[in-house]
N, C-alpha and C positions, 0 to 999 in steps of 0.2 A: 569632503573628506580630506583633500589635501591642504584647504584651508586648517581644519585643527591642527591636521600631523605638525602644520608650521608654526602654527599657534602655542603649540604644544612644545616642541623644540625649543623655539625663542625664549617660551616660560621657562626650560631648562636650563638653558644657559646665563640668562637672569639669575636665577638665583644660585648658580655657580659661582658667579662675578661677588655677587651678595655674597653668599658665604667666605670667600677669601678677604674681603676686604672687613668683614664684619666676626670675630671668632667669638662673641656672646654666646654661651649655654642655652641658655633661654631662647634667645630669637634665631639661634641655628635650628634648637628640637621644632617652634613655630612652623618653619619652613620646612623641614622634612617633613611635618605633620600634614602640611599643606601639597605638596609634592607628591604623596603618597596617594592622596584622596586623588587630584587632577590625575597622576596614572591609572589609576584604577578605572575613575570614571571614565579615561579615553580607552582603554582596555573590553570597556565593558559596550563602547558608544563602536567598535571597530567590529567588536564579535558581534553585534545584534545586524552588521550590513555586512556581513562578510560571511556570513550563515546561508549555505546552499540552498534552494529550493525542496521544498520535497516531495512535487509535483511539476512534471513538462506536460502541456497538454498539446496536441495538433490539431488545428479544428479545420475541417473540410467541409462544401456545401451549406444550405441554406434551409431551411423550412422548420420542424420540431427539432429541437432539443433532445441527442442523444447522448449522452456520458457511461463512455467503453471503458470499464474496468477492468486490467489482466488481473492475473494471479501473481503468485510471489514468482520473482525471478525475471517474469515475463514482460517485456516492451509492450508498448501501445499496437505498437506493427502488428501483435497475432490478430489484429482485428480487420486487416484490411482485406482480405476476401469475404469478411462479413456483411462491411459495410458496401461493398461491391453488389454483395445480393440483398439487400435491403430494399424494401421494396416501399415506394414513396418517398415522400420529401421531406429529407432530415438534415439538420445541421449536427455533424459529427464529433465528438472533442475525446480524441484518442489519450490517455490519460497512461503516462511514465510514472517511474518511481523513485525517489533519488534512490542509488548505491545501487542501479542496476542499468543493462544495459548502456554503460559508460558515465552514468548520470553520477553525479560528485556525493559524495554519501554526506547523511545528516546525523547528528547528535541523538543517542537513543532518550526518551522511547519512541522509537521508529515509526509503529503503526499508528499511535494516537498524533502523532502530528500528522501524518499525512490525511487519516481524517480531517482535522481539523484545519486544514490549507483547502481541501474539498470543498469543507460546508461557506468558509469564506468564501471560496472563488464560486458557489450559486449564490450566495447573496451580493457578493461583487458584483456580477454581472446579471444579477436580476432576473435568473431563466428560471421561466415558471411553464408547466406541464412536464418535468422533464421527465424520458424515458432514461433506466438506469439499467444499460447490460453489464453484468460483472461475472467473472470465470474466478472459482476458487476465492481465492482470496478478496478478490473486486467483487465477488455477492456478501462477504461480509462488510466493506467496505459500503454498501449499496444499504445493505439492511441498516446503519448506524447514521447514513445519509436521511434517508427515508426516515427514520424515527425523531430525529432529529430538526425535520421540515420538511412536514407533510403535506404542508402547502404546496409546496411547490415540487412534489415528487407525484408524477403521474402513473408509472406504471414500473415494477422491477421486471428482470427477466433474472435468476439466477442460476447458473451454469455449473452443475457436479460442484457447487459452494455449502457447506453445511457452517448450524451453528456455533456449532460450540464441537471442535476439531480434538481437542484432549480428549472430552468422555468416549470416543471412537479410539482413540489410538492407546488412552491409557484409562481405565476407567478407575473412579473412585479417585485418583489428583486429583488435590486440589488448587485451585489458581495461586496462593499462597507456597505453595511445594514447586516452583516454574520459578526461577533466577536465573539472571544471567549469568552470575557465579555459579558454577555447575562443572559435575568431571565432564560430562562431554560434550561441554562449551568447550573447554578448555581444551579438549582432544581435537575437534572439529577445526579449531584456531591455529594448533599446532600441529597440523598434514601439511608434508610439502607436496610442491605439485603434483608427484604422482599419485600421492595415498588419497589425495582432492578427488583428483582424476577419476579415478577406480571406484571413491565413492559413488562421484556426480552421475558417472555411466550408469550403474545400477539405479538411481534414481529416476534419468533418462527413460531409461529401459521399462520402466513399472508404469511411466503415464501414456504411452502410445502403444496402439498397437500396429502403427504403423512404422516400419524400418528406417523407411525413408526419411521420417521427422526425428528421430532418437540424440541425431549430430545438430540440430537443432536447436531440443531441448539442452542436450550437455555445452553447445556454445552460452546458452542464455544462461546458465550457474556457474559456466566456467569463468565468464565475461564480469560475473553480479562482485561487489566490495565484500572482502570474506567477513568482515567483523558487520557489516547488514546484513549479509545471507544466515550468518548464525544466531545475533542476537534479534534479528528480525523472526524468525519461525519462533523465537522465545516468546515475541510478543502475542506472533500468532496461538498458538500452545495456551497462554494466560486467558487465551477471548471465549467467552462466555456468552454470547448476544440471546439466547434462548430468552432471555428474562425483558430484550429488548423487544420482542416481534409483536407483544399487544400492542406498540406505539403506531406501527407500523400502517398504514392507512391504504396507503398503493393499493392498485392492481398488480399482483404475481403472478410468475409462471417459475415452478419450481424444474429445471431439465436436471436427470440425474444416468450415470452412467449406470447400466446395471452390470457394476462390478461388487464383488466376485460374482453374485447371483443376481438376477433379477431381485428375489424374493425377500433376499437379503438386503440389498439396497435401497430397494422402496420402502420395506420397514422402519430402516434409520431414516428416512427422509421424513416419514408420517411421524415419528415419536420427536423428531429434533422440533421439527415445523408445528407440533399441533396448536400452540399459540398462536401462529400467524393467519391472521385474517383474509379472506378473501382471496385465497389460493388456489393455485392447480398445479400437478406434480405430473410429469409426464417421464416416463423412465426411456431410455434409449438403448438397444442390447447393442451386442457387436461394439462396445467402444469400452476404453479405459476414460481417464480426468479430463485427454484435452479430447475433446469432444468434436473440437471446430478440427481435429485433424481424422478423429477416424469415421467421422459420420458426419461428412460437413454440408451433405445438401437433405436429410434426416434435419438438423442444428436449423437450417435457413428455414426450411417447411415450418418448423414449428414458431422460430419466433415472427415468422409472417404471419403465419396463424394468427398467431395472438395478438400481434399489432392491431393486422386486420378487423377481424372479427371479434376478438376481446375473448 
């Protein structure tokens, strides 16, 4: 890189020198023509290696292939007293996200890259049988993996993750009616710290129901890039995967919070999922979204279960 920046330079001052000593019409516009393209292209050769990641992964231990998906907002870290009770031998790959937990944020569209750095980095590294645990957002993240290379996707677990997140919160949107130009893009952008604050809390507030984790939750959206935490849910809002889950080949295990009701939320789970194959949905009472906080040895029973015995 420091080879062109110089390369680049020297070509500048070249035809600086050129143009003073040369004032032709003609083979001055030449050279601005030519000047114009070399900027561009080193412009263009600077942002393609100077573009953030928009995956960190930490991989721990040895044995199967395990790829720990958070949710939105959420570090790799909610996973480490998972991976503590995990029972047998796994090599772990704890899975960030840029524009969160300090990570450098990326150019939108947000979600569809980090997909796609995902399905690169198992065909990178060549991991075949993998188990895919993903919470919320990291089970859609998981179902899009999984469809996409079924080869090589052994088993999901997904965690209070549904498909297709609009028809619940807005029904009848359509993916088409979800912009990022939006009023309350635009409101969400323009809180200052405290009207953030007062939001984030209340948001906090609604996925745990335990106290103890609330200052937790509200450091990990306090912490996230405000322009990914808003245009990132945009992407989420747009996702539709319902129409992906025939591809889907895995072995499942669907965990679901039974918020507000049991009854109620096993229902959306059966109508979201009914395309996906070779499934099992198990609902969990007593818990809100983050599941690994308010039923966390309920959360290990089951995905030991299912490792275990299938």
């Amino acid at each position: 890189m420091l080879m062109i920046i110089e390369k680049c330079n020297n070509f500048l001052l070249s035809v600086t020198f050129y143009d003073e000593l040369h004032q032709r019409g003609n083979q001055k516009q030449n050279i601005m023509k030519s000047l114009k393209i070399t900027i561009a292209f080193f412009l263009l050769f600077n942002f393609a290696f100077s573009q953030a990641p928009a995956i960190t992964i930490d991989i721990s231990g040895s044995g199967t292939p395990v790829l720990f998906l958070p949710g939105f907002t959420t570090p790799g870290s909610v996973w480490d007293e998972t991976v503590a009770n995990l029972n047998g031998n796994h090599q772990n790959y704890l899975v960030s996200y840029a524009g969160f937990d300090g990570n450098a944020p990326i150019a939108m569209p947000w979600y569809d890259t980090i997909k796609k750095e995902l399905i690169a980095y198992v065909n990178e590294k060549k991991l075949t049988d993998v188990i895919i645990i993903g919470h919320s957002m990291g089970g859609n993240l998981a179902i899009d993996i999984a469809a996409s290379l079924p080869d090589s996707i052994k088993s999901l677990i997904l965690i209070d993750s549904i498909p297709c997140m609009r028809e619940l919160m807005m029904p009848g949107v359509t993916e088409a009616q979800i912009q990022y130009d939006s009023s309350y893009n635009k409101q969400m952008l323009s809180m200052n710290k405290e009207q953030f604050n007062q939001t984030a809390t209340m948001m906090a507030q609604n996925m745990t129901n335990k106290k103890e984790k609330v200052n937790t939750l509200l450091n990990w959206i306090l912490k996230a890039d405000r322009e990914t935490y808003v245009y990132g849910y945009t992407d989420l809002l747009k996702l539709d995967l319902r129409k992906s889950l025939d591809k889907v080949t895995a072995k499942t295990l669907i965990i679901g919070a039974a918020f507000p009701t049991i009854e109620t939320a096993k229902t959306n789970y059966e109508k979201q999922y009914k395309d996906l194959p070779n499934k099992h949905i198990e609902m969990i009472s007593d818990s809100k979204h983050f599941i690994m906080f308010d039923q966390p040895e309920l959360l290990y029973e089951k995905i030991n279960g299912f490792l275990n015995n299938g």
